[in-house]
GUBA-930095 format. One record per atom (N, C-alpha, C): residue number from 1; residue in three letters; atom name; x, y, z. Coordinates in nm, 2 decimals, padded with zeros to 4 digits, always signed. Layout:
BEGIN
+-----+------+------+--------+--------+--------+
! seq ! type ! atom !      X !      Y !      Z !
+-----+------+------+--------+--------+--------+
! NUM !  Ala !   CA !      X !      Y !      Z !
...
+-----+------+------+--------+--------+--------+
END
This chain:
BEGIN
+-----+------+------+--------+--------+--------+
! seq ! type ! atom !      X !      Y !      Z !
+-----+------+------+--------+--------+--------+
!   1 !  Unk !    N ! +02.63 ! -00.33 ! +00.24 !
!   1 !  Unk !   CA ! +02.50 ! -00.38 ! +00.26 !
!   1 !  Unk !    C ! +02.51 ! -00.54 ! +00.27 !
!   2 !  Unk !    N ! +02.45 ! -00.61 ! +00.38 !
!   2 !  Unk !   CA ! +02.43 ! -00.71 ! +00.39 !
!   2 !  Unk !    C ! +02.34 ! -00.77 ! +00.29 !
!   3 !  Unk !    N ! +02.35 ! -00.95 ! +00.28 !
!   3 !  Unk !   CA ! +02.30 ! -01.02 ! +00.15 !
!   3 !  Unk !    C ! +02.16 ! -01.01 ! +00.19 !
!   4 !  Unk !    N ! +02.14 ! -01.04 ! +00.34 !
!   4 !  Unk !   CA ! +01.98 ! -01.02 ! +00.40 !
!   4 !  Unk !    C ! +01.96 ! -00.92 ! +00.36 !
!   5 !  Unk !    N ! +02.00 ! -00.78 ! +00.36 !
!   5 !  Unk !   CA ! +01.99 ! -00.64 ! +00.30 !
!   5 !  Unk !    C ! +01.91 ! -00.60 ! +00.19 !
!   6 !  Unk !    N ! +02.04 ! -00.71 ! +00.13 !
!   6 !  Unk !   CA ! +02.01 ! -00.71 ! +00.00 !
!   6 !  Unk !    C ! +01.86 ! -00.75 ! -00.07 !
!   7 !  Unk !    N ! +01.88 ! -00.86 ! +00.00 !
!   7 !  Unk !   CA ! +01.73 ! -01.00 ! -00.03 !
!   7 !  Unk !    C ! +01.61 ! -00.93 ! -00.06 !
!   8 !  Unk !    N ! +01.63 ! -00.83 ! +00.11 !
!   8 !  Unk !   CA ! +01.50 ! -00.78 ! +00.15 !
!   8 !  Unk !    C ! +01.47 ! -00.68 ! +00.02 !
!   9 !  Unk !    N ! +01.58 ! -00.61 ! +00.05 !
!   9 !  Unk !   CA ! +01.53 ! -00.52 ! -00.08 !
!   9 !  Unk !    C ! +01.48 ! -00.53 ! -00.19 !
!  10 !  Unk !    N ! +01.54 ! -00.64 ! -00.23 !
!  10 !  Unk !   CA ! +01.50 ! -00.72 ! -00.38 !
!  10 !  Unk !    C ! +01.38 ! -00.75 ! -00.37 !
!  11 !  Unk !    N ! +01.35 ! -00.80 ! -00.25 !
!  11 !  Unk !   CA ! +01.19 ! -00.88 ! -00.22 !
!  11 !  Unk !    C ! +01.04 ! -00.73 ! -00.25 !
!  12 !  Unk !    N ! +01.13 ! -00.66 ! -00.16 !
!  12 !  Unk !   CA ! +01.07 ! -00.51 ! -00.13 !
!  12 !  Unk !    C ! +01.03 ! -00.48 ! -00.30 !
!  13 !  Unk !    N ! +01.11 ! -00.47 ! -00.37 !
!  13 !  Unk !   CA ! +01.07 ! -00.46 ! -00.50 !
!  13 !  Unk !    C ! +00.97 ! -00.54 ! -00.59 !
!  14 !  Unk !    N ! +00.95 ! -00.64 ! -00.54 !
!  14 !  Unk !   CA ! +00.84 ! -00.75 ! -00.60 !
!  14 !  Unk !    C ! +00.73 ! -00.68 ! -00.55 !
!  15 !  Unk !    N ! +00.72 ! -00.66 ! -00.45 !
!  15 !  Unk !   CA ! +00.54 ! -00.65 ! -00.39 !
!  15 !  Unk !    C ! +00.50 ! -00.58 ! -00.51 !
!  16 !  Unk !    N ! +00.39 ! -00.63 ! -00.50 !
!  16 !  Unk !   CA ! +00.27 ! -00.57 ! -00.66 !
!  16 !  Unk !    C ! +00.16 ! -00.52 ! -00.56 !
!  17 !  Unk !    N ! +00.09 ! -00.43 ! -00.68 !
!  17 !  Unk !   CA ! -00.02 ! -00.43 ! -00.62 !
!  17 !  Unk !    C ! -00.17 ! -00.44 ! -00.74 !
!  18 !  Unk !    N ! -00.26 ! -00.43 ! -00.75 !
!  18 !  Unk !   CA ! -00.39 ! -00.45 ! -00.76 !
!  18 !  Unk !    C ! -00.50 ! -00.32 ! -00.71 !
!  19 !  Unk !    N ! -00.55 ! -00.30 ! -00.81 !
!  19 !  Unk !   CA ! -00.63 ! -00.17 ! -00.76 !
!  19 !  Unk !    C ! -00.78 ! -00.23 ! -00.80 !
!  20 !  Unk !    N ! -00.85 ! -00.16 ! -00.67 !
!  20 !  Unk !   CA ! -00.99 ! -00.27 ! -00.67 !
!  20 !  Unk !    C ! -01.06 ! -00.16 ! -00.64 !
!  21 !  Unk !    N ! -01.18 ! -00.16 ! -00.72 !
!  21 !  Unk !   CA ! -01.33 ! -00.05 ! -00.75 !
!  21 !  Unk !    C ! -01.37 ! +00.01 ! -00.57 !
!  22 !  Unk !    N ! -01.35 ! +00.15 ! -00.57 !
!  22 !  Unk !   CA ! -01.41 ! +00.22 ! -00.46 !
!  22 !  Unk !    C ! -01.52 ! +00.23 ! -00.47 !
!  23 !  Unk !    N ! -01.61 ! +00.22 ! -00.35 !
!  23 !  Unk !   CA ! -01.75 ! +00.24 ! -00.32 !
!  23 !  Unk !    C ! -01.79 ! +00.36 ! -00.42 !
!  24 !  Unk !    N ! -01.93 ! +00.37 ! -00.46 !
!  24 !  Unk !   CA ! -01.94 ! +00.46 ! -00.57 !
!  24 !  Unk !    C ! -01.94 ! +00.61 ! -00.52 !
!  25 !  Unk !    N ! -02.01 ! +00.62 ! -00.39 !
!  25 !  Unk !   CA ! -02.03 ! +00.75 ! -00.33 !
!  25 !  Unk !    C ! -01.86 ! +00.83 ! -00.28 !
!  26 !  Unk !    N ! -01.74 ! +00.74 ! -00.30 !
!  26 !  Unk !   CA ! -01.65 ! +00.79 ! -00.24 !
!  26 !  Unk !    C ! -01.54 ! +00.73 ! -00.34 !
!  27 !  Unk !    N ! -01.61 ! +00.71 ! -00.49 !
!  27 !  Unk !   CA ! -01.49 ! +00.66 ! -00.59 !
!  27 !  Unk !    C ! -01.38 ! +00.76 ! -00.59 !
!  28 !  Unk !    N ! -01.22 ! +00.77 ! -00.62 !
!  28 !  Unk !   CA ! -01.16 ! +00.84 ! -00.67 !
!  28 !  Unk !    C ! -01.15 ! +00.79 ! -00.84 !
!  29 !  Unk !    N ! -01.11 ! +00.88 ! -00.93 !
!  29 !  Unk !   CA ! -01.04 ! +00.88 ! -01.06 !
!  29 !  Unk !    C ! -00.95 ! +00.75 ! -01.02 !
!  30 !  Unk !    N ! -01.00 ! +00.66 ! -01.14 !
!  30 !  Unk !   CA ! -00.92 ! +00.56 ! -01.20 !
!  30 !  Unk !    C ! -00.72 ! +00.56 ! -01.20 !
!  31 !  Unk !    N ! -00.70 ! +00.68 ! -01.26 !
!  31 !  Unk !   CA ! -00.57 ! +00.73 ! -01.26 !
!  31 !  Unk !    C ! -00.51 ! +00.81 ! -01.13 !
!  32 !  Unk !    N ! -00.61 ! +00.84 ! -01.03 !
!  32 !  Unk !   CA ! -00.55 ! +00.88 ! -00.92 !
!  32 !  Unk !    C ! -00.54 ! +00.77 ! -00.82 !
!  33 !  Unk !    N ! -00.63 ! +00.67 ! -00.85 !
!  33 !  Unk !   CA ! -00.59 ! +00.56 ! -00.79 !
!  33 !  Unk !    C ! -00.44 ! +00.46 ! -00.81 !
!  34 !  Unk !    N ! -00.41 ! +00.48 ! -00.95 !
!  34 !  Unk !   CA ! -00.30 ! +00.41 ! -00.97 !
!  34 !  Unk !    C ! -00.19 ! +00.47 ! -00.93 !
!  35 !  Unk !    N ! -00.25 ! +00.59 ! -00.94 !
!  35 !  Unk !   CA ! -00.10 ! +00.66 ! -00.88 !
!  35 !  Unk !    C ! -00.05 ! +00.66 ! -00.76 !
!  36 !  Unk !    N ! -00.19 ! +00.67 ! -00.66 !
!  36 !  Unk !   CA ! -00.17 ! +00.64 ! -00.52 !
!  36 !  Unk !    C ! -00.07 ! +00.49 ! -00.44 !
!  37 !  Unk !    N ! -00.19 ! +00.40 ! -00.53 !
!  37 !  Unk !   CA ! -00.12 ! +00.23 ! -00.48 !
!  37 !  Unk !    C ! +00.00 ! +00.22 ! -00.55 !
!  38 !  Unk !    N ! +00.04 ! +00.29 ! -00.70 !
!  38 !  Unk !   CA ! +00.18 ! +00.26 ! -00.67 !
!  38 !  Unk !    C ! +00.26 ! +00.32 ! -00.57 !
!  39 !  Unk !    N ! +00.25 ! +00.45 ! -00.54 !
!  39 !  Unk !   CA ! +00.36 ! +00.49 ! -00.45 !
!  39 !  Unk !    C ! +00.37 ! +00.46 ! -00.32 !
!  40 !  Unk !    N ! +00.26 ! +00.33 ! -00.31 !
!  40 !  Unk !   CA ! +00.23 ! +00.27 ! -00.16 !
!  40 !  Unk !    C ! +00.34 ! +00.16 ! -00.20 !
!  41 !  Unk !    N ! +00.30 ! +00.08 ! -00.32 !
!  41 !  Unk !   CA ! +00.40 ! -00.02 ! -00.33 !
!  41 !  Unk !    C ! +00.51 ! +00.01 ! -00.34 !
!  42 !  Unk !    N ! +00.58 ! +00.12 ! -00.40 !
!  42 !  Unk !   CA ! +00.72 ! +00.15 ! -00.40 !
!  42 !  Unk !    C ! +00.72 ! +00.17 ! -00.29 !
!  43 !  Unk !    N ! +00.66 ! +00.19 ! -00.17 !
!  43 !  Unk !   CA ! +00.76 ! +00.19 ! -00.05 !
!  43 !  Unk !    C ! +00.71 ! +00.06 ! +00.03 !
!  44 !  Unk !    N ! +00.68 ! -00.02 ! -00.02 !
!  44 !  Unk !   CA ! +00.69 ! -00.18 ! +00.05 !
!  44 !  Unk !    C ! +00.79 ! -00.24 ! +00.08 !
!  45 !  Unk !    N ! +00.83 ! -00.21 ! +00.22 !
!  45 !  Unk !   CA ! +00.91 ! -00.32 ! +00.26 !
!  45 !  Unk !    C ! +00.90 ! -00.44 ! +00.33 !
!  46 !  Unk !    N ! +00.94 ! -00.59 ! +00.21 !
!  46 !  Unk !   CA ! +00.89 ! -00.69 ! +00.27 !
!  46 !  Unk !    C ! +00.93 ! -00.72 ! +00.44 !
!  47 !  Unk !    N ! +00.85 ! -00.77 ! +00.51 !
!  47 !  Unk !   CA ! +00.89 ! -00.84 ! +00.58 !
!  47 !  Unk !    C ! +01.00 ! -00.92 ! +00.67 !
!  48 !  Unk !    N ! +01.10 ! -00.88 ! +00.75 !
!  48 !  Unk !   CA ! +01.13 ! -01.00 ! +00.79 !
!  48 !  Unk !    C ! +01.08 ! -01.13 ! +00.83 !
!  49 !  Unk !    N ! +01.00 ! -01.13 ! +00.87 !
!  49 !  Unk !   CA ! +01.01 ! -01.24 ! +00.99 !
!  49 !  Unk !    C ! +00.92 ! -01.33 ! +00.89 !
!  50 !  Unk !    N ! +00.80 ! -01.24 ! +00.78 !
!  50 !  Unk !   CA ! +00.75 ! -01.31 ! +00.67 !
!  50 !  Unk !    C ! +00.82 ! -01.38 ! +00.54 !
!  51 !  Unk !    N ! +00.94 ! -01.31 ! +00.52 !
!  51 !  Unk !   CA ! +01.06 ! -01.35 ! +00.40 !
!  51 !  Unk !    C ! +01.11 ! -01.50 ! +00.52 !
!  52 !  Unk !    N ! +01.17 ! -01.46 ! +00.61 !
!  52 !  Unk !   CA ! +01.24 ! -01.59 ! +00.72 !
!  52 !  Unk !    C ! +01.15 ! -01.69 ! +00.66 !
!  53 !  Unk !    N ! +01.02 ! -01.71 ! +00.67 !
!  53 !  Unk !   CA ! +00.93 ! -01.78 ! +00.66 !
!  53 !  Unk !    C ! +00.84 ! -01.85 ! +00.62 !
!  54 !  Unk !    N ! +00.90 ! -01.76 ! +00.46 !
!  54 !  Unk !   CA ! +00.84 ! -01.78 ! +00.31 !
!  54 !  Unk !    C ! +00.68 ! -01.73 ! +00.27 !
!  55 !  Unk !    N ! +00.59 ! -01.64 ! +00.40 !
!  55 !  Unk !   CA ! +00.49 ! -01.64 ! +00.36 !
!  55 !  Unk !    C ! +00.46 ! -01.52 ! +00.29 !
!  56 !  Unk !    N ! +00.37 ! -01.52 ! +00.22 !
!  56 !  Unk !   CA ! +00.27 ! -01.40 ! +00.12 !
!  56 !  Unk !    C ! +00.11 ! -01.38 ! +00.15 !
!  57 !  Unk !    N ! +00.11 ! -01.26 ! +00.13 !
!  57 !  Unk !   CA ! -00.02 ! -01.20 ! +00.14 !
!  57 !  Unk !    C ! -00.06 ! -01.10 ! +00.04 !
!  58 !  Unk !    N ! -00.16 ! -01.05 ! +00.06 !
!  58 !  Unk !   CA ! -00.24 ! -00.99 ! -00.03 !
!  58 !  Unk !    C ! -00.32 ! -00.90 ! +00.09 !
!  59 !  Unk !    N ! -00.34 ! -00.74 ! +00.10 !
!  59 !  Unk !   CA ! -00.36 ! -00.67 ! +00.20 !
!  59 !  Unk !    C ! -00.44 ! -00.55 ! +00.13 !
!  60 !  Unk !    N ! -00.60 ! -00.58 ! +00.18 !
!  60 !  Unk !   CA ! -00.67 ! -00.44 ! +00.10 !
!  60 !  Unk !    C ! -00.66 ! -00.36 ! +00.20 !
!  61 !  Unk !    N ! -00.66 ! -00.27 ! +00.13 !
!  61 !  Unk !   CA ! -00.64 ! -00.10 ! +00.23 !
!  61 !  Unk !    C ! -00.70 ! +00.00 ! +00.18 !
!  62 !  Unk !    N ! -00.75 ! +00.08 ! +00.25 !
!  62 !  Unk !   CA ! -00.83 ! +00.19 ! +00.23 !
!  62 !  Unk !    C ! -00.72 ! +00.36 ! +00.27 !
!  63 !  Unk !    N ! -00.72 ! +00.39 ! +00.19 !
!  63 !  Unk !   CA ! -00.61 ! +00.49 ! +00.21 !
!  63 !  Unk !    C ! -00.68 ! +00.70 ! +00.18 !
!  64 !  Unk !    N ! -00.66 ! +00.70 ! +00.26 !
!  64 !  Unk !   CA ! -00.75 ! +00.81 ! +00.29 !
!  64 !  Unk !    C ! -00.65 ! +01.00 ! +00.29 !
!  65 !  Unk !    N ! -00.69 ! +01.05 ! +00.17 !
!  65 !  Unk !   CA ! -00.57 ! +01.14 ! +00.14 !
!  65 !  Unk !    C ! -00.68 ! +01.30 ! +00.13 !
!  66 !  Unk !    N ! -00.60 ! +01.38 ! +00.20 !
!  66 !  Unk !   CA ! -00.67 ! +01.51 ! +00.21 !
!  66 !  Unk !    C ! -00.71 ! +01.59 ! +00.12 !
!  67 !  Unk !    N ! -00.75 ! +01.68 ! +00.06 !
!  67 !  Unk !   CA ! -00.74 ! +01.79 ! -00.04 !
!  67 !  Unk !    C ! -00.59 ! +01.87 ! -00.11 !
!  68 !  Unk !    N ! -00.50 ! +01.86 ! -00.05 !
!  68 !  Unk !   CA ! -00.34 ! +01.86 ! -00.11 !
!  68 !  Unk !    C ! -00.27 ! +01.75 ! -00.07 !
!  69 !  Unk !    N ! -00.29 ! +01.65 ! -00.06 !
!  69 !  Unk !   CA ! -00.26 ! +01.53 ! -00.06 !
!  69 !  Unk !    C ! -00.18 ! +01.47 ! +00.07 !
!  70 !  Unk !    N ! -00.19 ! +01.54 ! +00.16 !
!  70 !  Unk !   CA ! -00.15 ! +01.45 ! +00.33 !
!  70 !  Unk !    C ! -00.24 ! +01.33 ! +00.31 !
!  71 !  Unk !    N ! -00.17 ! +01.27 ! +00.38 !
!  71 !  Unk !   CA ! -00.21 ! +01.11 ! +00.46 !
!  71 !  Unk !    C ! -00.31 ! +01.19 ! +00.57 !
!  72 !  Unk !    N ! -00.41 ! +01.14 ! +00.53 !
!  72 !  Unk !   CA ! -00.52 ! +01.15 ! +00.66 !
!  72 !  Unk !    C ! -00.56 ! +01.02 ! +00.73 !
!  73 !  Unk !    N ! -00.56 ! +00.91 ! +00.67 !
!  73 !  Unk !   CA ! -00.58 ! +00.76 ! +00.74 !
!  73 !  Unk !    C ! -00.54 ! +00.68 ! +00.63 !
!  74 !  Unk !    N ! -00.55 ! +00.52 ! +00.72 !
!  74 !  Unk !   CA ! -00.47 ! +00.44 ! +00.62 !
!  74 !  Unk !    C ! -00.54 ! +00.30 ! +00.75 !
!  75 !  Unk !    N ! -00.65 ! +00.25 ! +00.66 !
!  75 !  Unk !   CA ! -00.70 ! +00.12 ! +00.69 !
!  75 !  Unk !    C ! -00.68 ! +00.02 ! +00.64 !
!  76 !  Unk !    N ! -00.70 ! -00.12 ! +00.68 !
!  76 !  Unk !   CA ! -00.68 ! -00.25 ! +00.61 !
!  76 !  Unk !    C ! -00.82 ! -00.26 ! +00.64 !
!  77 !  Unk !    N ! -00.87 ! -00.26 ! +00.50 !
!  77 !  Unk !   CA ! -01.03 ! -00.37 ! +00.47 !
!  77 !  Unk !    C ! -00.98 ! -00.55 ! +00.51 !
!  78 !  Unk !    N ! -00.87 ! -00.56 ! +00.45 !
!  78 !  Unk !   CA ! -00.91 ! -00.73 ! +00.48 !
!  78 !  Unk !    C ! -00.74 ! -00.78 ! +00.49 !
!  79 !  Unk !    N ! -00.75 ! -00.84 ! +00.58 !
!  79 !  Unk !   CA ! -00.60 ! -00.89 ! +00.63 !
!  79 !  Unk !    C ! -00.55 ! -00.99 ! +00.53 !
!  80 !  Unk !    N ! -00.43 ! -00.96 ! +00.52 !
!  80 !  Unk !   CA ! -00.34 ! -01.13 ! +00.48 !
!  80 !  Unk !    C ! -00.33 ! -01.19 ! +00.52 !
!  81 !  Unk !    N ! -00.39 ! -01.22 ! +00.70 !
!  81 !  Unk !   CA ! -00.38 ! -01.30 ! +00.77 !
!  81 !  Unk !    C ! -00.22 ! -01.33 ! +00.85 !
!  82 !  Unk !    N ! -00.14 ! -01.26 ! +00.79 !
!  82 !  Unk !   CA ! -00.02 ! -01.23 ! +00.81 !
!  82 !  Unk !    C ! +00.01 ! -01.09 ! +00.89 !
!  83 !  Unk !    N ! +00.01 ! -01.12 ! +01.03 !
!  83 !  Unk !   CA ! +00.04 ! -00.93 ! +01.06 !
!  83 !  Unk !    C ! +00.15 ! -00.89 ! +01.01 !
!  84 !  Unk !    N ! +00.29 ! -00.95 ! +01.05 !
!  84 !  Unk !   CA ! +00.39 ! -00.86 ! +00.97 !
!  84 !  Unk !    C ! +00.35 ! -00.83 ! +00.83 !
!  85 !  Unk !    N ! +00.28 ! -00.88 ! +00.73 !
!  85 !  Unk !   CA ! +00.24 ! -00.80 ! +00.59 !
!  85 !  Unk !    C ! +00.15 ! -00.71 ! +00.65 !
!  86 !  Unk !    N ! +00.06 ! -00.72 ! +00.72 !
!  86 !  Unk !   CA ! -00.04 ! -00.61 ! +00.74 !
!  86 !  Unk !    C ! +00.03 ! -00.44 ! +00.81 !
!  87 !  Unk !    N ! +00.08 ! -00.48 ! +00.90 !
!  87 !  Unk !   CA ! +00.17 ! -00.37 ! +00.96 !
!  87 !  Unk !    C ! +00.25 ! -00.33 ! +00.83 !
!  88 !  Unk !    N ! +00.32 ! -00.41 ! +00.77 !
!  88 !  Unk !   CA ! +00.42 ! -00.35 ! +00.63 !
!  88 !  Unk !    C ! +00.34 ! -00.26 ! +00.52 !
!  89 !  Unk !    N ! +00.22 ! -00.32 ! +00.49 !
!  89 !  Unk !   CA ! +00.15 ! -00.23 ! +00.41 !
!  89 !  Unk !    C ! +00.11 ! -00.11 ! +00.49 !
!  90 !  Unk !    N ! +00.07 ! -00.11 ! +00.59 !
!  90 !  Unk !   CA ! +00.02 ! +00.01 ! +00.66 !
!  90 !  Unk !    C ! +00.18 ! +00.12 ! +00.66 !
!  91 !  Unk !    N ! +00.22 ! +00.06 ! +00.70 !
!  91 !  Unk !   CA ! +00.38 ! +00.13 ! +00.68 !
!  91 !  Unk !    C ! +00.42 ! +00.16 ! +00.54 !
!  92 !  Unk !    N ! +00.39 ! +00.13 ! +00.47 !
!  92 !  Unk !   CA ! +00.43 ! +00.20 ! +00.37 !
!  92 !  Unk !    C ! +00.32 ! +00.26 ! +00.26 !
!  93 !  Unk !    N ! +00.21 ! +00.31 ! +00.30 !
!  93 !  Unk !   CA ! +00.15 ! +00.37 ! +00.28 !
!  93 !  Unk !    C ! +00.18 ! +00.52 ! +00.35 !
!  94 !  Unk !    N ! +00.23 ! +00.49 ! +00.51 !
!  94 !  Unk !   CA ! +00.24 ! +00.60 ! +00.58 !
!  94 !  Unk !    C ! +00.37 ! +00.67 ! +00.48 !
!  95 !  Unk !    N ! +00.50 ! +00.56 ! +00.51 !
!  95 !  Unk !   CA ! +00.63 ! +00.61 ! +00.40 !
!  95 !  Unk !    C ! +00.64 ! +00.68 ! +00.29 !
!  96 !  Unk !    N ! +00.47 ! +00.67 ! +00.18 !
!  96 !  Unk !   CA ! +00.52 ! +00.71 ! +00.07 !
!  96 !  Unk !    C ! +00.45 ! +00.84 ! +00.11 !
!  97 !  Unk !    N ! +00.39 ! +00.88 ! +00.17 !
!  97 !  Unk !   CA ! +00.33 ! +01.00 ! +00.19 !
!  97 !  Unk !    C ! +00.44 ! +01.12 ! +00.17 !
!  98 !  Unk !    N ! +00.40 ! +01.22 ! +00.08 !
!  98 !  Unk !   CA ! +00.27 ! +01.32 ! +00.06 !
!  98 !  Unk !    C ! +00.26 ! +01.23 ! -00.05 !
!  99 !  Unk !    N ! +00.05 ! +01.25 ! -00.12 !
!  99 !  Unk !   CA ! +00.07 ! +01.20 ! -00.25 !
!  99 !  Unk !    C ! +00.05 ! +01.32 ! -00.31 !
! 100 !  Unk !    N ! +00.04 ! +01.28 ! -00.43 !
! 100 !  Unk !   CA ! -00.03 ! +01.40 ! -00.54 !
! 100 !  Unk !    C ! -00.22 ! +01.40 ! -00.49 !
! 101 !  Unk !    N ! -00.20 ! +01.58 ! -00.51 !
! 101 !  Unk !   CA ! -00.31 ! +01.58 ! -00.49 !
! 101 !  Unk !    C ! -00.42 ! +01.52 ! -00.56 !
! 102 !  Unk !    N ! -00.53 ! +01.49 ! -00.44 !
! 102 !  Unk !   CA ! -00.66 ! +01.46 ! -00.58 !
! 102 !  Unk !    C ! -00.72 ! +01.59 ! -00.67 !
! 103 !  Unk !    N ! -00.81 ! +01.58 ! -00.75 !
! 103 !  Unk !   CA ! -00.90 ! +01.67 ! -00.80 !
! 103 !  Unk !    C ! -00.98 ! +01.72 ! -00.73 !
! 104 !  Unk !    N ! -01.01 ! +01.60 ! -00.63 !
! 104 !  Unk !   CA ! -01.18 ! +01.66 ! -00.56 !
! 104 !  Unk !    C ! -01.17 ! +01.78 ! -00.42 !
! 105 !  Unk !    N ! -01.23 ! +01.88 ! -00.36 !
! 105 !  Unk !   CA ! -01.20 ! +01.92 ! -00.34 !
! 105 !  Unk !    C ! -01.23 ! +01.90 ! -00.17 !
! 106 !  Unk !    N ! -01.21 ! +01.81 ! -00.19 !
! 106 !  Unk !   CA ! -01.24 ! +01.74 ! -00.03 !
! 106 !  Unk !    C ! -01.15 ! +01.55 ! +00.00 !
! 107 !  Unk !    N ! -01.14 ! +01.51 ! +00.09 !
! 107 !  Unk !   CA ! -01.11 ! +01.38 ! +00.16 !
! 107 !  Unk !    C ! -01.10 ! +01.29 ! +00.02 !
! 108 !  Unk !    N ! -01.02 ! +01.20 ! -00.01 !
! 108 !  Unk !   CA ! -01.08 ! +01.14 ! -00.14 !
! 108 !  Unk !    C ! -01.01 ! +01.01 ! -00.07 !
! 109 !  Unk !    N ! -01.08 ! +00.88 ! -00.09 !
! 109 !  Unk !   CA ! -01.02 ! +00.75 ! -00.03 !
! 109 !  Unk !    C ! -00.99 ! +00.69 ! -00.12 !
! 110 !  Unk !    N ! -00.90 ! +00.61 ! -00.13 !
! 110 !  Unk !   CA ! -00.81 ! +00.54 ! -00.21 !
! 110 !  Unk !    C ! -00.85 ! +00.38 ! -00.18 !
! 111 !  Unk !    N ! -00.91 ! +00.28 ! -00.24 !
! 111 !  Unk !   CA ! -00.90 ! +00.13 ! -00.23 !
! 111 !  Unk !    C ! -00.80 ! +00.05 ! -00.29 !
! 112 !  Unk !    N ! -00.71 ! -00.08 ! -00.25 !
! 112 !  Unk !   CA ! -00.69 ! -00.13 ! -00.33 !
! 112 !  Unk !    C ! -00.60 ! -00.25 ! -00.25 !
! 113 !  Unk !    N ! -00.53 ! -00.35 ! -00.32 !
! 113 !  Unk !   CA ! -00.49 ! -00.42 ! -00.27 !
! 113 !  Unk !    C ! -00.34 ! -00.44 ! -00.26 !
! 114 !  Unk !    N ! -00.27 ! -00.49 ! -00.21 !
! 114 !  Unk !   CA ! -00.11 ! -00.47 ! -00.19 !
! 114 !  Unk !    C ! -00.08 ! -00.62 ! -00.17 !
! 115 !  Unk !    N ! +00.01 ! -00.67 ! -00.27 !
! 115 !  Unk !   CA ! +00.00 ! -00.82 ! -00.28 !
! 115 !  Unk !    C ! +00.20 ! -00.81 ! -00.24 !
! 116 !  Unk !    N ! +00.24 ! -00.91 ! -00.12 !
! 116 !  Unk !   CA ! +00.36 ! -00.97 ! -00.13 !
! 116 !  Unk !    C ! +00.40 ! -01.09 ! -00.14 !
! 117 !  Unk !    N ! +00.44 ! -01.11 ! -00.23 !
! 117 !  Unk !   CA ! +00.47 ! -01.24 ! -00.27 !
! 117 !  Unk !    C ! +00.64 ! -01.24 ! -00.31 !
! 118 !  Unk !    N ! +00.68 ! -01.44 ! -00.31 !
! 118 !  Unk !   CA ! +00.78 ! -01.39 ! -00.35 !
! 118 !  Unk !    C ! +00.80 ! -01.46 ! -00.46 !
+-----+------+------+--------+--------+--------+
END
C-alpha cells in the first residue's frame, strides 16, 4: 500500500459524525440513528482531491432506510460546499448499506451530519 494509500485511509478514519434531531413526524429512535450515521462514517472515504487541498466539510444527509433495512435514498440537506465531500458522503452511505433494521414498520429516515476534517 502506498503512503497516499495509506494517508487516505488514516484520514478516512477521522471523519466524525454528529447526529441532528429528525423532523417529528418522521423521527427515528435515538439509538437507531446512531447506529445508522455510524456505519455511514465507517465507510467515509476521505477525499482526494479534498485531502490534496486541505479542505473540510461538514455534510447533512438524510438517509432513507426501508422496513428490513435496504438503502432506499440518500440526500444531502446542506452541502459542505465541497462536492468531492458531498459525493463522499453520499458514497458512503450507499457503501455501508444494508443497515440494521428499524423498528418501525415502514420507510424510517435517518438525519444527521458527516463531518471531514483533518
Amino acid at each position: 500500500m502506498t503512503s497516499l494509500a495509506k494517508a487516505l485511509k488514516l484520514f478516512a478514519l477521522s471523519a466524525a459524525l454528529v447526529a441532528v434531531p429528525a423532523l417529528a413526524d418522521e423521527a427515528a429512535p435515538a439509538g437507531y440513528t446512531h447506529d445508522v450515521l455510524t456505519k455511514v462514517a465507517e465507510h467515509a472515504v476521505y477525499p482526494h482531491t479534498a485531502l490534496s487541498t486541505a479542505q473540510e466539510g461538514v455534510v447533512t444527509v438524510a438517509v432513507t432506510v426501508d422496513k428490513v433495512g435496504n438503502l432506499e435514498g440518500i440526500n444531502v440537506l446542506n452541502s459542505s460546499g465541497v462536492p468531492s465531500i458531498d459525493l463522499a458522503a453520499i458514497q458512503a452511505a450507499k457503501d455501508a448499506a444494508p443497515y440494521p433494521a428499524p423498528t418501525a414498520a415502514t420507510d424510517t429516515v435517518v438525519k444527521g451530519k458527516i463531518r471531514f476534517s483533518l
